[in-house]
DRENVEXNU-416899 format. One record per residue (C-alpha): residue in one letter; x, y, z. Coordinates in Angstrom, 1 decimal. Example, Ala and Ser with C-alpha at 12.3 -4.5 7.8 and 13.67 -1.06 7.14 Angstrom:
REM residues 2
{"A",{12.3,-4.5,7.8}}
{"S",{13.7,-1.1,7.1}}
//
This chain:
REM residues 402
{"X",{0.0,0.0,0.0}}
{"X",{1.5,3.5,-0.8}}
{"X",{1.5,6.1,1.5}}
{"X",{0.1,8.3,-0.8}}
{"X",{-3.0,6.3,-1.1}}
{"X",{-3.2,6.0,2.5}}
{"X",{-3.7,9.7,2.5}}
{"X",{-5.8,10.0,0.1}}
{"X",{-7.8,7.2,1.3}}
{"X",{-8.1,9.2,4.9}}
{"X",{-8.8,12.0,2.7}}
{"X",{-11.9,10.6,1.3}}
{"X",{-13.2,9.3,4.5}}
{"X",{-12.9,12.5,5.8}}
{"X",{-14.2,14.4,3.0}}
{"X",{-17.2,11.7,3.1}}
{"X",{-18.3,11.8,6.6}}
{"X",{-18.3,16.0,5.9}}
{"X",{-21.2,15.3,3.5}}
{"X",{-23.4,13.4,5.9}}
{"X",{-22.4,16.5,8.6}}
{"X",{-24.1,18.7,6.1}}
{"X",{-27.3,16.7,5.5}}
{"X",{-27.3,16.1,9.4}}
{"X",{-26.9,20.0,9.9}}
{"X",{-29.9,20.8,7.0}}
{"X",{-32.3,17.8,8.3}}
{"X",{-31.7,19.4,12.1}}
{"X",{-32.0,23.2,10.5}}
{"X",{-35.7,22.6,8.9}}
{"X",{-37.0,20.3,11.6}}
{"X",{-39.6,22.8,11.9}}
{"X",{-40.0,23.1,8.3}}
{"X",{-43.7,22.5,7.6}}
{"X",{-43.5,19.5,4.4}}
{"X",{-40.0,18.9,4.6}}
{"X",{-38.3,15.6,4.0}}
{"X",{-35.0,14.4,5.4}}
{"X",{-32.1,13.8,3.4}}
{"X",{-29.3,11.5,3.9}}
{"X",{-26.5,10.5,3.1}}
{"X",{-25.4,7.0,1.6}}
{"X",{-21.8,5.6,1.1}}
{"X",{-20.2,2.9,-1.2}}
{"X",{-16.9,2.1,-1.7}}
{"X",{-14.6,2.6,-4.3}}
{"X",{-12.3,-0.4,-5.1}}
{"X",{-8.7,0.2,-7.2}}
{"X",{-7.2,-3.0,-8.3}}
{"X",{-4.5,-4.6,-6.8}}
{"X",{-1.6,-7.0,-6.5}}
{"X",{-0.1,-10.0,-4.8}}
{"X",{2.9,-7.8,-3.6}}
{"X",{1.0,-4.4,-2.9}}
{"X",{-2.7,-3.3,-1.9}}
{"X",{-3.8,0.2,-3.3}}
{"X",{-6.5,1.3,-1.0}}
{"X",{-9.5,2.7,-2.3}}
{"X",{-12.0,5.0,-0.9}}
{"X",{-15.5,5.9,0.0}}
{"X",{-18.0,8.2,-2.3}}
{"X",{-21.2,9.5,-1.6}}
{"X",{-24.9,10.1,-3.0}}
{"X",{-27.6,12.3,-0.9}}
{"X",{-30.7,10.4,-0.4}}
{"X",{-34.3,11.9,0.1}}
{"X",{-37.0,10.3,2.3}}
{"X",{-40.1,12.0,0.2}}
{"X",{-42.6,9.8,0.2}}
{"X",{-42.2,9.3,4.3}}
{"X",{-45.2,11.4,5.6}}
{"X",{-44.4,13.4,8.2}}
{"X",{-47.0,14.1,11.5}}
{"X",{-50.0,15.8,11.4}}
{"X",{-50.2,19.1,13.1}}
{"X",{-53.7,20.4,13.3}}
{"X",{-54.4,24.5,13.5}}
{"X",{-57.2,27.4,13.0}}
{"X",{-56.8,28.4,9.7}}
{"X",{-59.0,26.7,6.9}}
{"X",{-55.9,27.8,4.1}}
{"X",{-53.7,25.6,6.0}}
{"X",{-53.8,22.4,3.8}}
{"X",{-52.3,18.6,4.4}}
{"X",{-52.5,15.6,2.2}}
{"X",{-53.4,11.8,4.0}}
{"X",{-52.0,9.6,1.9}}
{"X",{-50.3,9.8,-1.7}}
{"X",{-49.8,12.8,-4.0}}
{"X",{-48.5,16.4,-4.0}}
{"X",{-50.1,20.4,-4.2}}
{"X",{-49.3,21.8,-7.4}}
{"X",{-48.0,25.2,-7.3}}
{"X",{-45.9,27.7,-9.3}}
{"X",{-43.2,29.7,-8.7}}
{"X",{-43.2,33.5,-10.0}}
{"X",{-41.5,32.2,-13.7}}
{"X",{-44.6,30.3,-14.3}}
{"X",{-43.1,27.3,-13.9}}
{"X",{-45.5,24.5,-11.7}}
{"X",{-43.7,22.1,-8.9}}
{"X",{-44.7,20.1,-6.4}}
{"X",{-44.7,20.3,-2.9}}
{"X",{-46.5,19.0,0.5}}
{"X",{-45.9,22.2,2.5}}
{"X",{-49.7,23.1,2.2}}
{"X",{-49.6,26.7,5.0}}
{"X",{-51.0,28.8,2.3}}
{"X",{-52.5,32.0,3.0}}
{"X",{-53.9,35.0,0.3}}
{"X",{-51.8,37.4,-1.1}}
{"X",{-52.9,41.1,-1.6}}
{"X",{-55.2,39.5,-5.0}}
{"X",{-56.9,37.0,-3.2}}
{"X",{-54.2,34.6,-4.4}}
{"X",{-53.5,31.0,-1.8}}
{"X",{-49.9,31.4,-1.5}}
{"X",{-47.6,29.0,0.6}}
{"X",{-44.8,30.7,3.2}}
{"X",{-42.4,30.0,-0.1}}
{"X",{-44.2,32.3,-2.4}}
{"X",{-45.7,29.5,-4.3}}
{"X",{-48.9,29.6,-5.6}}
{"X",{-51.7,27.1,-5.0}}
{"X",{-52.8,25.9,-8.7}}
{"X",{-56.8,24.5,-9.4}}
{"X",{-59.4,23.9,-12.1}}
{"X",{-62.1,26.1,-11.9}}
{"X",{-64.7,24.5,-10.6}}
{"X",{-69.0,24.1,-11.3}}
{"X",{-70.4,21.7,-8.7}}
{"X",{-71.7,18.9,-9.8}}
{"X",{-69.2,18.9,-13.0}}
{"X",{-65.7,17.7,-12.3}}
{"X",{-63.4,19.3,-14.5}}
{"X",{-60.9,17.6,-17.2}}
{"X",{-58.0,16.7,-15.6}}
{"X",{-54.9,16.4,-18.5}}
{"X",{-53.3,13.2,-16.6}}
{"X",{-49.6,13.8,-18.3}}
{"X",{-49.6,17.9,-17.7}}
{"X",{-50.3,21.0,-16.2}}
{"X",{-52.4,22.5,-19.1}}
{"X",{-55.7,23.8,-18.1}}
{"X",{-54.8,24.9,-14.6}}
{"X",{-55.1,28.1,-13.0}}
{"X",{-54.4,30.1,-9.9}}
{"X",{-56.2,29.2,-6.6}}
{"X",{-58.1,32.9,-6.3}}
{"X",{-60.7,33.9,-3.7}}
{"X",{-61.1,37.7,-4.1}}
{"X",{-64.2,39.2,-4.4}}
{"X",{-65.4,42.6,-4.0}}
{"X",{-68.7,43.6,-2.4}}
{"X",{-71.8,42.2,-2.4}}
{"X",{-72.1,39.3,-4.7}}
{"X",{-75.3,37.9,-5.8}}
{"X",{-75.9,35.0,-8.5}}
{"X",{-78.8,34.2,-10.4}}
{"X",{-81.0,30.6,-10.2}}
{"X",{-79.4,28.3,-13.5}}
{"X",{-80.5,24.7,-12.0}}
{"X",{-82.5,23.4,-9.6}}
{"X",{-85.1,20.0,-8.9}}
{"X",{-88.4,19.6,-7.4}}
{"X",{-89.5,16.3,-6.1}}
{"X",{-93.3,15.4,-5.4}}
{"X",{-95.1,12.5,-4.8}}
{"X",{-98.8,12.7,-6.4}}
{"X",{-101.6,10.9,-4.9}}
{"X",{-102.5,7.5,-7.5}}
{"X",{-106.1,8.3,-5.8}}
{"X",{-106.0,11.4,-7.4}}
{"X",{-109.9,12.3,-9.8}}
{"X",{-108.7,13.7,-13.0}}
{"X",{-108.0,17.0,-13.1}}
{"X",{-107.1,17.4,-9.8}}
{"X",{-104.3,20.1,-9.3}}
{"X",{-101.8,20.0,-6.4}}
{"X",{-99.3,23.0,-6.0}}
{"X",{-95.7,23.5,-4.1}}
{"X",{-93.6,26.2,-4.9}}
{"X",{-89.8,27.0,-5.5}}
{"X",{-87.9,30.0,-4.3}}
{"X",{-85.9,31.1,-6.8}}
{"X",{-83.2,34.3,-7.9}}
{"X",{-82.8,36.9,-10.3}}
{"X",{-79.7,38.0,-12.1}}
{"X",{-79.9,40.6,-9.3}}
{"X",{-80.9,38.3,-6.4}}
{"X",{-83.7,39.4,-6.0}}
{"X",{-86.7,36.1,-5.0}}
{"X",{-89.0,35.1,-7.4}}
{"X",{-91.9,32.2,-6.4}}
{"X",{-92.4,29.7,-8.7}}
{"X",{-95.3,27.6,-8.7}}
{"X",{-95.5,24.3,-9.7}}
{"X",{-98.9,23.2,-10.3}}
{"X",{-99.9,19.3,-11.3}}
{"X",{-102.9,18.3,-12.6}}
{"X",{-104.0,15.1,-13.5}}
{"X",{-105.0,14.4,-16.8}}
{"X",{-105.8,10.6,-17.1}}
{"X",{-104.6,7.4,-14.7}}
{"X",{-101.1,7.6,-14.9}}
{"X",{-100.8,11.2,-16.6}}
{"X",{-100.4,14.4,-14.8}}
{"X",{-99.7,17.6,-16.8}}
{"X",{-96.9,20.1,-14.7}}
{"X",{-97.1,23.9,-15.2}}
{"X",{-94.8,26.5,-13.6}}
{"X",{-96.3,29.8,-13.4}}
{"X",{-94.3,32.9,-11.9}}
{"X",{-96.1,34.1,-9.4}}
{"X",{-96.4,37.6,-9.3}}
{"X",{-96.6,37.9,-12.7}}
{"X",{-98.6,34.6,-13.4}}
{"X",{-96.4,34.1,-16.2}}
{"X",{-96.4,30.7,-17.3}}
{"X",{-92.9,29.6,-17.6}}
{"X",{-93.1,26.2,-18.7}}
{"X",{-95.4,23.1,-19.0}}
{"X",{-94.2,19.0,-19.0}}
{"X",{-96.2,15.8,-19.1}}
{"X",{-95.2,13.7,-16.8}}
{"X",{-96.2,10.0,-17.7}}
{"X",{-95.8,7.0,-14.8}}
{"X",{-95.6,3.7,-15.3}}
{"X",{-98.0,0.4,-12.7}}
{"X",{-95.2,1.1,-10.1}}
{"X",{-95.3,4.7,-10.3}}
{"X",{-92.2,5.2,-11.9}}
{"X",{-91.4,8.1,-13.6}}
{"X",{-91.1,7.3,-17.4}}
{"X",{-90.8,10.5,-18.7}}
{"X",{-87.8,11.6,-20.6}}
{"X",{-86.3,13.7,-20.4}}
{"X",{-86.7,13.8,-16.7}}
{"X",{-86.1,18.3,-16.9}}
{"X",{-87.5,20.8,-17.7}}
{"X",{-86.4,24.2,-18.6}}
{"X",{-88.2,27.2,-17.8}}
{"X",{-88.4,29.9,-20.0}}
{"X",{-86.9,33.2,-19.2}}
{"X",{-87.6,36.6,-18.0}}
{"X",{-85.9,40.0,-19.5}}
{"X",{-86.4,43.3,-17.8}}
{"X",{-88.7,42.8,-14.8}}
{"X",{-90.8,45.0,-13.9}}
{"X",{-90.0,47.0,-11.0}}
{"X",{-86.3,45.7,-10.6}}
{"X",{-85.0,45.4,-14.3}}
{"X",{-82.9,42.7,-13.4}}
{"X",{-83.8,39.2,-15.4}}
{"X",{-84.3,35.6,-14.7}}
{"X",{-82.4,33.0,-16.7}}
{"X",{-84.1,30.0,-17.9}}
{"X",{-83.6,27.6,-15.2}}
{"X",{-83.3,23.6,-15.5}}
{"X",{-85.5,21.9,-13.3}}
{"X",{-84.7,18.2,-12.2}}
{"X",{-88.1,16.4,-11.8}}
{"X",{-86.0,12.9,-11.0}}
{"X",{-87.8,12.1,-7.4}}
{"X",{-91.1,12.8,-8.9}}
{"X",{-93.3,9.4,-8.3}}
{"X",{-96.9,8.4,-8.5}}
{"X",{-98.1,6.5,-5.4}}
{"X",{-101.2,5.9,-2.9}}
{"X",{-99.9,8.6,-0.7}}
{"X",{-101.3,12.4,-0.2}}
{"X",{-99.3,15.1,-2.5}}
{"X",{-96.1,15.2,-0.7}}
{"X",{-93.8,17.7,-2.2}}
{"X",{-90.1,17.1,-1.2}}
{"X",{-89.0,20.9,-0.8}}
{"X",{-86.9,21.2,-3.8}}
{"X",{-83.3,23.4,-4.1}}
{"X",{-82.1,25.9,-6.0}}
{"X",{-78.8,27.4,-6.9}}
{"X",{-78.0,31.1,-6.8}}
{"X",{-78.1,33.4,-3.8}}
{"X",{-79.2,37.1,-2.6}}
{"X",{-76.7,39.5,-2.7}}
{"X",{-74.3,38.3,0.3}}
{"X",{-70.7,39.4,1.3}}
{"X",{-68.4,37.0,1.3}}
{"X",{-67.2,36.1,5.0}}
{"X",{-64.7,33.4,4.2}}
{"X",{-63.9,29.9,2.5}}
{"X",{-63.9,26.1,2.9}}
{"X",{-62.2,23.2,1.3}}
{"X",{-63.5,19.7,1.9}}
{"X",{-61.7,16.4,2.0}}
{"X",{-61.9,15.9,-2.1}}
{"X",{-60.1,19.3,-2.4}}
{"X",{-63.2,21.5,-4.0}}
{"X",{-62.7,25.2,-2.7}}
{"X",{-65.9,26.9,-1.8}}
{"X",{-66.3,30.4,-1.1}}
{"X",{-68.7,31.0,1.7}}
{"X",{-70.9,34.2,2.0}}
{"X",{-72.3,35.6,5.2}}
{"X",{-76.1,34.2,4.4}}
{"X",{-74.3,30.4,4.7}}
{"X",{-74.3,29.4,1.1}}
{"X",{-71.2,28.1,-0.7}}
{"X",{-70.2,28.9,-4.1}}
{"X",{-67.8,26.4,-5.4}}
{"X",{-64.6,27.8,-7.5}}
{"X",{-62.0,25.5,-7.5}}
{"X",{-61.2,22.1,-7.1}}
{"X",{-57.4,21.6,-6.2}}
{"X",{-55.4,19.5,-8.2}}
{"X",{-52.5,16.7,-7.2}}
{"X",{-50.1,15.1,-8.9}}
{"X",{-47.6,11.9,-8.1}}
{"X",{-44.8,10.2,-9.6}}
{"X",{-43.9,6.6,-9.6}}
{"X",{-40.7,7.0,-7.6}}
{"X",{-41.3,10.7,-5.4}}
{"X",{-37.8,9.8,-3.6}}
{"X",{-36.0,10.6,-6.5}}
{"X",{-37.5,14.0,-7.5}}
{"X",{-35.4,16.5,-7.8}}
{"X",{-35.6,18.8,-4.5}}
{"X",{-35.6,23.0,-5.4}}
{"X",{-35.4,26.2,-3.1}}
{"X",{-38.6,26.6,-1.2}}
{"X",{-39.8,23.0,-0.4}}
{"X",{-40.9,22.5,-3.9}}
{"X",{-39.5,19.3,-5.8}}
{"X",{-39.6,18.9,-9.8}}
{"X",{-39.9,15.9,-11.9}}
{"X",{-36.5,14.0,-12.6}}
{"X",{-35.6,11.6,-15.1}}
{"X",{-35.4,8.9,-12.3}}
{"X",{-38.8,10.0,-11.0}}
{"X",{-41.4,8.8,-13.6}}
{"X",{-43.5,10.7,-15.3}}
{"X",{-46.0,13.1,-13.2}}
{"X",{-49.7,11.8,-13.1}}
{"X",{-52.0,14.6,-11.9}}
{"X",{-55.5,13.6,-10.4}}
{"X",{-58.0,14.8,-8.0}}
{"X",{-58.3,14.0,-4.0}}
{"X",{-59.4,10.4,-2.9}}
{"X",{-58.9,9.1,-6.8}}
{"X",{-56.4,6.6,-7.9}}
{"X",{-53.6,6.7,-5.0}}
{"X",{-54.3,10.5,-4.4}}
{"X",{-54.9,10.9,-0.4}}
{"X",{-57.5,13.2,0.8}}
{"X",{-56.9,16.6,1.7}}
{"X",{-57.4,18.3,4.8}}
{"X",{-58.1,21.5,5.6}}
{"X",{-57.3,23.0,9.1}}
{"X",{-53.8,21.1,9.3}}
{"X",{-50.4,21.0,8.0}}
{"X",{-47.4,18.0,7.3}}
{"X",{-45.0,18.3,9.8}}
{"X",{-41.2,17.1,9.1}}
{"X",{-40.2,13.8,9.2}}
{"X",{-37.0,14.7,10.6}}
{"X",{-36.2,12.7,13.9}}
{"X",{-33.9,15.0,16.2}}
{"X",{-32.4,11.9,18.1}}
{"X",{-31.8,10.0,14.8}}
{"X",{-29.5,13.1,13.5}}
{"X",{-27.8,13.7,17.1}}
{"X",{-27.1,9.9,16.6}}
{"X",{-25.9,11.0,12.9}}
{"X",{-23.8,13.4,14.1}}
{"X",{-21.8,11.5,16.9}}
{"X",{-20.9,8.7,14.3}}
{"X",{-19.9,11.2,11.8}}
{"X",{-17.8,13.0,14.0}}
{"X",{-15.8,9.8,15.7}}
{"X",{-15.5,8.6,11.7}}
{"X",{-14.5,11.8,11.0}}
{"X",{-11.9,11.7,13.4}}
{"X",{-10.7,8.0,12.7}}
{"X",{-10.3,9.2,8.9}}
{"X",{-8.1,12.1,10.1}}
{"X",{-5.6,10.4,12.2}}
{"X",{-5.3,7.4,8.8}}
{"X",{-4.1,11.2,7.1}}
{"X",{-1.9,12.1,10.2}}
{"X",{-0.4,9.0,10.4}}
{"X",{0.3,8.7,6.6}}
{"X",{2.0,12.2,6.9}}
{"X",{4.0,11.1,9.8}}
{"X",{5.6,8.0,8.0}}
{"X",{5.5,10.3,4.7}}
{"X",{8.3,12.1,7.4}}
{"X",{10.2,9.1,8.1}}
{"X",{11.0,8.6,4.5}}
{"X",{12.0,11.7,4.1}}
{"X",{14.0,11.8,6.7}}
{"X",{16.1,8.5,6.4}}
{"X",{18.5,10.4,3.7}}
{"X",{19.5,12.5,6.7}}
//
């Protein structure tokens, strides 16, 4: 073995056990950090060939190691921004060049434009959302996403689109007959209209729907509605779209045509029992807050207690999220040892659920770095005296000419 290779075998010890300080010194540094993942460090050796007379020591080398897809704790708080996932999958976000990342470090809070921004900077990205209709996700890309934005300005009001009306009508029923329920409903200005739905019965069977406006006594639209021995609706289609109403008297505001799902109609020996209906659209409200559930839809709540969906947050994965490629700010992108990135909605596929209210702590263990750090620094200190004591006998050989 030459002495130089002892050296620089001590050398590499040294230089290795430096490394796993560093990772050791980040992982204890963001132990706090909400979504971040330890790193560590992994060694192998490095083998130089040798022969029967001589042995030409090697040395050690090094690759950083992250443990992403180890969840961290749950830490629960006050704030309905604050975002974790449980189970699989990341937040999509961007970064002010546009460009999206991932990231589990969910404390987002809104910027001066209403934007959900993390601690990082990053913004929280979404497909804008109508309840009832899950967007189109593009499985292999960002395209069709948009920023996570709550602002709104005054008093916002939204007029009735959709709506249903269930009612059971008496079999018993003579022919013609009329039963009425009615349907609160909203203009474009949110102000209430009353609708009236009024069935009569036209043969066994038959009944014939009308919906009248009642101030007005408009008639807004009329369906038969045909039942089969069991009662069964068997009309289709089962809506029915009211007609609409432009510059009301009195207000000028207008009410959209409105599609009415008669579904839970049925036809049994039972008094008219009208199930109460809903309605979309609201009065003119200000808008005291938001809400996200557990599939990640973002509703905006007002201060009469409806919620207006807007977004529904988007996730994405990877086959192998230990080797993406970590970035400033707790944000990781996709590396060519990663897989390609799958995006997806809350509780689909092996996307977790979100939670609002609670945040991913770090899955940093501070006794397992302390441990860390005392091995490093005895190896450390082995590795340096194999160097000092290579110099020394370096010294003897240069000294025996004296």
């Amino acid at each position: 073995m030459s002495l130089y290779g002892m050296m620089r075998t001590g050398g590499s010890g040294m230089n290795a056990q430096a490394n796993r300080l560093s990772t050791v010194a980040e992982n204890i540094a963001n132990a706090n950090t909400t979504g971040y993942k330890r790193a560590s460090t992994e060694f192998s050796s490095m083998i130089l060939p040798s022969s029967n007379g001589s042995y030409n020591s090697g040395g050690v080398e090094t690759s950083v190691r992250y443990s992403i897809s180890d969840e961290g704790a749950k830490v629960y708080t006050t704030s309905a921004s604050d975002l974790a996932l449980d189970g699989g999958g990341f937040f999509i976000v961007s970064g002010a060049n546009g460009q999206e990342y991932l990231t589990r470090a969910g404390a987002f809070t809104q910027d001066s434009e209403g934007n959900l921004v993390n601690s990082a900077g990053y913004t929280l990205m979404g497909y804008e959302y109508t309840e009832g209709v899950d967007p189109t996700v593009v499985v292999n890309g960002f395209d069709g996403l948009s920023e996570v934005n709550l602002s709104s300005d005054g008093l916002v009001a939204k007029g009735s689109t959709t709506g249903s009306m269930g009612a059971n009508l008496p079999s018993g029923a003579a022919n013609g007959d009329i039963s009425t329920t009615s349907l609160i409903v909203y203009d474009s200005q949110g102000n209430t209209r009353i609708l009236d739905f009024n069935y009569e019965k036209t043969s066994d069977n038959n009944w014939s729907l009308e919906i009248v406006d009642r101030e007005s006594g408009t008639s807004l639209a009329t369906q038969a509605l045909a039942f089969d021995a069991d009662g069964v609706l068997t009309t289709t289609p089962t809506t029915v779209t009211t007609a609409a109403m432009t510059g009301i008297a009195g207000t000028g505001a207008d009410l959209g045509a409105i599609e009415i799902d008669l579904t839970k109609t049925t036809q049994l020996g039972y008094k008219f029992n009208p199930d109460g209906g809903s309605i979309d659209g609201n009065a003119p409200s200000k808008v005291a807050g938001f809400q996200i559930d557990d599939d990640g839809i973002v509703y905006v709540k007002y201060e009469n207690g409806k919620l207006d969906p807007r977004y529904r947050i988007a996730l994405a994965n990877v086959q192998s999220p230990d080797n993406l490629i970590p970035q400033s700010g707790n944000v990781y992108s996709q590396g060519v040892e990663s897989g390609v990135i799958v995006t997806g909605f809350a509780g689909s596929g092996d996307f977790g659920s979100v939670i609002s209210g609670a945040l991913e702590s770090s899955n940093v263990d501070i006794a397992e770095e302390l441990t860390s750090m005392i091995e490093s620094q005895r190896s450390y200190t082995a590795n340096s005296k194999v160097f000092q004591t290579g110099s020394e006998l370096l010294d003897v050989l240069v000294n025996l000419k004296r």
